[in-house]
Backbone bond lengths (Angstrom), bond angles and torsions (degrees), N, CA, C in turn:
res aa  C-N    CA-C-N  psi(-1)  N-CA   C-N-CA  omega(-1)  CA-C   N-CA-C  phi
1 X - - - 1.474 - - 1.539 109.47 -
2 X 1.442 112.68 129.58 1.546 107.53 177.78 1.120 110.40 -88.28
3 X 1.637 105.86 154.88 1.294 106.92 179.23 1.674 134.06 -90.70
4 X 1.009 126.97 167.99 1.675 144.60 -149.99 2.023 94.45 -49.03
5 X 1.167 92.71 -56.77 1.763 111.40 165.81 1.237 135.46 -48.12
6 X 1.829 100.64 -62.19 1.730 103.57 148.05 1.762 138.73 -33.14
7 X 1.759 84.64 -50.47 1.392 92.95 -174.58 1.399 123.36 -69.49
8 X 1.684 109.04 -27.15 1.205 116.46 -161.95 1.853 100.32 -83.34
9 X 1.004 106.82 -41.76 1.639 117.05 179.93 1.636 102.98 -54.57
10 X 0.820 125.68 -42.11 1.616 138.23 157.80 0.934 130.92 -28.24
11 X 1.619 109.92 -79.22 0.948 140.00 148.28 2.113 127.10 -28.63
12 X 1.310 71.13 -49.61 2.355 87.32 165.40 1.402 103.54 -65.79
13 X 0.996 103.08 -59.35 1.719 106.36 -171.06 1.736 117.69 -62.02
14 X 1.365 85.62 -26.35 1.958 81.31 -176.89 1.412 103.25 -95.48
15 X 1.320 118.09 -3.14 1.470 115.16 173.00 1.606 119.24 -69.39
16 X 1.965 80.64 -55.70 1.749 92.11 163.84 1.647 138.95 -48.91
17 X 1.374 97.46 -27.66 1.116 106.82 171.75 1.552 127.25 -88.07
18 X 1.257 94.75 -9.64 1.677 111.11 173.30 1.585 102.43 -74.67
19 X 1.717 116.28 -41.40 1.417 101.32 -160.71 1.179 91.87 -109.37
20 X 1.251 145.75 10.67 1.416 133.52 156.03 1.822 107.68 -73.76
21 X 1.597 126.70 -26.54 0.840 103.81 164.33 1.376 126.34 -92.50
22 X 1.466 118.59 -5.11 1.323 106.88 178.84 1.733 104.40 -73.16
23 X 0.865 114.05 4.33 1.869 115.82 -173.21 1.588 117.95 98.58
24 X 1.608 114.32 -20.59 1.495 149.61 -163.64 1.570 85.30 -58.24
């Protein structure tokens, strides 16, 4: 199980990468 920290850093990054491709 990852932890609270792991997930969240993760979680940042796949966001970013969500709105770098929407053009956002």
């Amino acid at each position: 199980m990852a932890s609270p920290v792991f997930r969240n850093v993760i979680g940042r990054a796949f966001s970013l990468g969500l709105w770098k491709d929407l053009g956002l």
